[in-house]
C-alpha positions, -999 to 999 in steps of 0.1 A, spaced: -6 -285 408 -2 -263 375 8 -283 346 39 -265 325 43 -257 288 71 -246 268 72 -227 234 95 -208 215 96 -180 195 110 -143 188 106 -115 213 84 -94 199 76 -65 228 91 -62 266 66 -37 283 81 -20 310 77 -31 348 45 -26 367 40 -17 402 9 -17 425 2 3 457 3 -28 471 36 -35 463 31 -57 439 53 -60 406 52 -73 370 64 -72 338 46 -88 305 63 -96 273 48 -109 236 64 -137 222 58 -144 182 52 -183 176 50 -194 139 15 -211 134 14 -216 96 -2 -184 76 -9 -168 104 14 -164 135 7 -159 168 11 -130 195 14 -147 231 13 -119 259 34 -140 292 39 -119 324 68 -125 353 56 -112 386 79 -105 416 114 -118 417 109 -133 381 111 -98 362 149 -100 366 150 -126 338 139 -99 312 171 -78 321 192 -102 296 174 -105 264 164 -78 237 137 -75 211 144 -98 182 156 -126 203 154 -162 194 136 -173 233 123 -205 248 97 -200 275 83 -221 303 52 -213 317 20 -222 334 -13 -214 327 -37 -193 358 -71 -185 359 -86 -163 384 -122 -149 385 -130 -113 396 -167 -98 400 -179 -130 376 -150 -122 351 -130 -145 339 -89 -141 330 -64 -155 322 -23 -156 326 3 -168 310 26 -173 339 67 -172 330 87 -182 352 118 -199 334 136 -179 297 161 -190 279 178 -180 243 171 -202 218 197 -211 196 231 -205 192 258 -223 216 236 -239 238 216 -206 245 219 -183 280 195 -193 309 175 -169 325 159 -188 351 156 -166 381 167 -192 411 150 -214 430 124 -191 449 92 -199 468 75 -186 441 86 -207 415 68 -235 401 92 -256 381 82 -291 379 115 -308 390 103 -348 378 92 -323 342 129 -314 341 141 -350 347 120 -362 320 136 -336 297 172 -343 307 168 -380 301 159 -382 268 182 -397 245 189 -377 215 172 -382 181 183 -358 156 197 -383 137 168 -407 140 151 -415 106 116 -418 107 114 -444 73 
């Protein structure tokens, strides 16, 4: 099983959707993360019935993504995804989900959203 992340950042690029002969479809996007001096350019992609999440956000855009990492070797090279399958504003009132349903091919980890949902809430919590 495919462990999850989950970063945010700003929308950056939306490329527009590919399709393959084989009827195969998907649609990358660069997310800008602030790493100190020098921040970083994350290319994710959403494949099939996932692209549909991309419809509701714009360049600019404060975003949260979840995603999983895949590796896949062709003719001994190696590459690598970043895999999105959940996207969500960051930000403002709470922030509009674009999670695109329950699917076969998505791989939310439902005891990872549990864990999330339960914890108590510690903004107010003073480290000293």
């Amino acid at each position: 099983m495919a462990q999850t992340f989950e970063l945010e950042g700003t929308l950056k690029h939306l490329f527009d959707t590919q399709t393959f002969a084989s009827g195969f479809a998907k649609r990358e996007f660069v997310v800008e993360v602030p790493d100190g001096k020098y921040p970083q350019m994350l290319k994710f992609e959403c494949v099939k019935d996932k692209i549909s999440m991309l419809d509701g956000v714009s360049v600019g855009d404060a975003v949260k993504v979840a995603f999983d990492i895949r590796g896949s070797e062709y003719k001994e090279r190696f590459y690598v995804n970043l895999n999105a399958w959940k996207l969500t504003k960051a930000g403002g009132s709470g922030g509009d989900d674009y999670d695109s349903g329950s699917s076969s091919g998505n791989r939310r980890n439902s005891s990872l959203d549990a864990q999330f949902d339960n914890e108590p809430d510690m903004s107010d919590d003073i480290p000293f």
